[in-house]
N, C-alpha and C positions, 0 to 999 in steps of 0.2 A: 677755880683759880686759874688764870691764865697763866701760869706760872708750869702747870701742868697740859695745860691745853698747846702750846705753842713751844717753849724752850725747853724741854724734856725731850721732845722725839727728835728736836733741831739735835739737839745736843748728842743724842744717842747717834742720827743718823752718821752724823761728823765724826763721831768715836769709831766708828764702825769703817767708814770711807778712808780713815788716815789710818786707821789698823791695816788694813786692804794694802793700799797704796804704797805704807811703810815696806812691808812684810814681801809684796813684788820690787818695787825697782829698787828699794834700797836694805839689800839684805846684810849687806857692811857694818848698819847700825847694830850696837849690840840691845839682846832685849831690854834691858833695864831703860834704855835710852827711849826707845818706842814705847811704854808703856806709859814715859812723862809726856812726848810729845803728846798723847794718842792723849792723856788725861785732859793737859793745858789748852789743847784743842777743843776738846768737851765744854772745858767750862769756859773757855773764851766765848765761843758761839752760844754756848746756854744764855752768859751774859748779855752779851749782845741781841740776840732775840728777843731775850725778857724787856730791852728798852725801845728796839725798833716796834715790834707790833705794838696796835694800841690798846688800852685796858677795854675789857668786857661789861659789856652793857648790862648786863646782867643784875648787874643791883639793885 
């Protein structure tokens, strides 16, 4: 499933970079707030990956 092949690690990477990012220059935010951002970023770019790349050949 390209679903796993492509927007699952996107996804993670992004989770991981905005947690990063959050947590240095903006430490004002409180956690509950980074943990939506860090989420809605996840699954926005999972989304979006699953329609940019294109389906595998594989069938």
């Amino acid at each position: 499933m390209r679903i796993f092949k492509f927007a699952v690690p996107i996804a993670l990477l992004v989770a991981g970079i905005s947690w990063w990012m959050l947590s240095k220059n903006f430490q004002e935010v409180p956690g509950t707030s980074r943990v939506w951002i860090t989420i809605g970023a996840a699954i926005l770019s999972g989304i979006i990956a699953h329609f940019l790349f294109p389906k595998s050949e594989d069938n």
